[in-house]
BAMI-891902 format. One record per residue (C-alpha): x, y, z; chain; residue number from 1. Coordinates in steps of 0.001 Angstrom, whole numbers. Each point is the difference from the previous one (the first is absolute). Layout:
<r><u>X</u><v>Y</v><w>Z</w><cadena>A</cadena><num>NUM</num></r>
...
***
This chain:
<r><u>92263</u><v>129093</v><w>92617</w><cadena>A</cadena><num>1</num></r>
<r><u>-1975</u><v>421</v><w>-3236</w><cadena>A</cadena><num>2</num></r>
<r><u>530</u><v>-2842</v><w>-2979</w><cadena>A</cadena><num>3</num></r>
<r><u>2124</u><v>1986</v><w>-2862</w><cadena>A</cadena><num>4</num></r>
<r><u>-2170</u><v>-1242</v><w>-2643</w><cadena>A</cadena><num>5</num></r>
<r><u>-3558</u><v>1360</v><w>1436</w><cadena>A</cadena><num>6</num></r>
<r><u>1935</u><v>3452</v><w>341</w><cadena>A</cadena><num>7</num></r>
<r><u>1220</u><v>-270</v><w>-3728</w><cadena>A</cadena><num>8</num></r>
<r><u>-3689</u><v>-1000</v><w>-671</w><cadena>A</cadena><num>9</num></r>
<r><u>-1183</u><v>2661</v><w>1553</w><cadena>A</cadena><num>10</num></r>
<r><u>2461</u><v>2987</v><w>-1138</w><cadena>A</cadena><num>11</num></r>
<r><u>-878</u><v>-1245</v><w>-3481</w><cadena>A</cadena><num>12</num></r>
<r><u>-4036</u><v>522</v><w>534</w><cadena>A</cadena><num>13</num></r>
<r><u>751</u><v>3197</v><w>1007</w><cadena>A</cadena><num>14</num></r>
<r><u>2534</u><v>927</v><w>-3428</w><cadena>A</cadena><num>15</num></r>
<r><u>-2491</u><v>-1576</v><w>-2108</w><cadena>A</cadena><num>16</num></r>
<r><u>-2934</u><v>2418</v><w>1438</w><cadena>A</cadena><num>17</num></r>
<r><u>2322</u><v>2595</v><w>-157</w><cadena>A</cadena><num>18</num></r>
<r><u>419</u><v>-859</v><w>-3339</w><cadena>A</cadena><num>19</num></r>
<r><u>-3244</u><v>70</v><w>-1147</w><cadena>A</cadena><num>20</num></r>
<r><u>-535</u><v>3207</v><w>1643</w><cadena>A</cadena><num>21</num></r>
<r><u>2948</u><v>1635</v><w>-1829</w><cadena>A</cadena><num>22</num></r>
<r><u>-1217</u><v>-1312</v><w>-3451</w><cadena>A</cadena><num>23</num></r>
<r><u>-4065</u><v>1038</v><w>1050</w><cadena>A</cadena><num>24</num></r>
<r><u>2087</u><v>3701</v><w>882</w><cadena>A</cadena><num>25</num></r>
<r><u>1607</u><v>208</v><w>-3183</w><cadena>A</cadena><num>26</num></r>
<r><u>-2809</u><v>-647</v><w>-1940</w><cadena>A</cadena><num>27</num></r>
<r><u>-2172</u><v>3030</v><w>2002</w><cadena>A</cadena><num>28</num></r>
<r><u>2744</u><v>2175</v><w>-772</w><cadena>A</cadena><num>29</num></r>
<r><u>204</u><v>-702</v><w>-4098</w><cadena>A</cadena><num>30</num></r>
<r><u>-3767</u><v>646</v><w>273</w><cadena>A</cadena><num>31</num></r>
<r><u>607</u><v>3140</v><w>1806</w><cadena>A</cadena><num>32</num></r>
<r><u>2531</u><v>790</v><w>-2591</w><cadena>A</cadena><num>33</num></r>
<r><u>-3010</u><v>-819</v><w>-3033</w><cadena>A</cadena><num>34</num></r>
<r><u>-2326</u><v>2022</v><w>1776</w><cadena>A</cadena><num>35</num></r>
<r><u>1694</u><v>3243</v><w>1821</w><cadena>A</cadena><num>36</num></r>
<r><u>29</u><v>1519</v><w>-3562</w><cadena>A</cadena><num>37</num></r>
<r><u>-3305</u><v>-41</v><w>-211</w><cadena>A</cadena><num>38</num></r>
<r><u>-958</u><v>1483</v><w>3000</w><cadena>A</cadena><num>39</num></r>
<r><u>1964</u><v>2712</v><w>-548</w><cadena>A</cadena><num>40</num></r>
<r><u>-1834</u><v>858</v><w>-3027</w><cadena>A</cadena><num>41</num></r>
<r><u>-2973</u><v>-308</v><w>1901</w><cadena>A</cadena><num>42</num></r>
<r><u>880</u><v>1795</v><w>2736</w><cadena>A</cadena><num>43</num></r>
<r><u>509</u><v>3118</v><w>-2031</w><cadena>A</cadena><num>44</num></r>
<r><u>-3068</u><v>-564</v><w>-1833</w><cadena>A</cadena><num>45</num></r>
<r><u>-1726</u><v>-306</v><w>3638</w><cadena>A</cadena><num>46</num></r>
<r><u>1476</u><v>3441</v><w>1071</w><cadena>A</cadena><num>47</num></r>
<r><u>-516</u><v>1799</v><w>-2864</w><cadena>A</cadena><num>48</num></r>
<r><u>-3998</u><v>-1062</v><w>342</w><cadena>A</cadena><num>49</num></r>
<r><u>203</u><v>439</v><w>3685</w><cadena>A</cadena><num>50</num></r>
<r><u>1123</u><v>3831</v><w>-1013</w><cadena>A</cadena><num>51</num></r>
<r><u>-3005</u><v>740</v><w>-2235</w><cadena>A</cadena><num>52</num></r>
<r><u>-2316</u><v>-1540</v><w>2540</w><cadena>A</cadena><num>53</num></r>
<r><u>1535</u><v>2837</v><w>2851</w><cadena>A</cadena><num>54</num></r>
<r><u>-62</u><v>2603</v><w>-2624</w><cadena>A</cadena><num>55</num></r>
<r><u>-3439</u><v>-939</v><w>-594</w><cadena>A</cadena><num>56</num></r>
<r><u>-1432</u><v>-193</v><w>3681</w><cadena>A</cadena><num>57</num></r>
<r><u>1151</u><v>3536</v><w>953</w><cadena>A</cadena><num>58</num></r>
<r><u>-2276</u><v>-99</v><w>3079</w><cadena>A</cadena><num>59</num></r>
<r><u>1598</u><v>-2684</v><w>1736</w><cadena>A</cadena><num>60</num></r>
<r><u>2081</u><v>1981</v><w>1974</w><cadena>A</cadena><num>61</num></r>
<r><u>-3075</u><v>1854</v><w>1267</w><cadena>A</cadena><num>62</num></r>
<r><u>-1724</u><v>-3328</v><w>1070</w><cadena>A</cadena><num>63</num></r>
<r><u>3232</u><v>-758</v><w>2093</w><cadena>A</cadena><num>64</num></r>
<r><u>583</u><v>3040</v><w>1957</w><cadena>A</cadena><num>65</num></r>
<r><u>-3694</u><v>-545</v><w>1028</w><cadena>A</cadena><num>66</num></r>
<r><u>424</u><v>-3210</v><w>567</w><cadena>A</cadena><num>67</num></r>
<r><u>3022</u><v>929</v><w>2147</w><cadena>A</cadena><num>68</num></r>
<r><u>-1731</u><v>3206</v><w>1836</w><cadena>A</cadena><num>69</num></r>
<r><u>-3106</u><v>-2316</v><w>997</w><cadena>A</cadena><num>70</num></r>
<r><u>2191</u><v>-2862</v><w>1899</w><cadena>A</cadena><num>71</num></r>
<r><u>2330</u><v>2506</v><w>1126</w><cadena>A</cadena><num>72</num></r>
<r><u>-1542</u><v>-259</v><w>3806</w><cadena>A</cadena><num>73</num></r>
<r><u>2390</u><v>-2680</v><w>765</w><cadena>A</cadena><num>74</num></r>
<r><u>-2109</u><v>-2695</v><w>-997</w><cadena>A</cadena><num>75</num></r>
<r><u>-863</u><v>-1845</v><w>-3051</w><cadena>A</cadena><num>76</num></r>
<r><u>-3089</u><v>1207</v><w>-1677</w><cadena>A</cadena><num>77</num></r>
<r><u>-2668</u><v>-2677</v><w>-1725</w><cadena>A</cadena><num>78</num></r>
<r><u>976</u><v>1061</v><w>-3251</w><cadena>A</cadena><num>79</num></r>
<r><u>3623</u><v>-963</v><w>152</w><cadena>A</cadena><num>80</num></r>
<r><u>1640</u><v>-1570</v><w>-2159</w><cadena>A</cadena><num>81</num></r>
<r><u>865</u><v>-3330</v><w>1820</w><cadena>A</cadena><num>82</num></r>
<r><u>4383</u><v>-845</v><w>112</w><cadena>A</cadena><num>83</num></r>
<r><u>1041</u><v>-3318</v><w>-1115</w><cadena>A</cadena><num>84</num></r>
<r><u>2452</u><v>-1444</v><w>2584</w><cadena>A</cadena><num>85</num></r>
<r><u>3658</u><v>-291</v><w>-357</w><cadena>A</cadena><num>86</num></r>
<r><u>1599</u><v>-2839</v><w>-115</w><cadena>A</cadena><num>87</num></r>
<r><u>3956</u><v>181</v><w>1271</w><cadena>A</cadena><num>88</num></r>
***
């Protein structure tokens, strides 16, 4: 049988971790809440630059069907752009 008092000790370890994990959580999220505004300005800013970069480059889509028609024999051609793997 286990003494009652090292169980109490124990549970109240664990509720002060969890404790400090809540409070470390709430800060991240009032950060989150500072900074998502800003991001979304940015991330328009980003798109609209993004948009005058592909309006710009109108030969891109050229250079990838190319691309595309020279590793089309079922392998992967030198030139390839490598693939980052995914993580689950």
């Amino acid at each position: 049988m286990k003494d009652i008092h090292e169980v109490l000790r124990q549970k109240q370890t664990k509720y002060a971790a969890l404790g400090k994990q809540i409070e470390m959580l709430q800060q991240a999220a009032e950060k989150l809440r500072e900074v998502a505004p800003l991001l979304a300005e940015n991330d328009d800013e980003d798109n609209a630059v993004l948009t005058e970069v592909d309006e710009a480059v109108p030969h891109s889509d050229a250079m990838a069907a190319k691309a595309g028609a020279a590793g089309s024999g079922g392998t992967a051609s030198k030139g390839a752009r490598p693939t980052a793997p995914r993580w689950p």
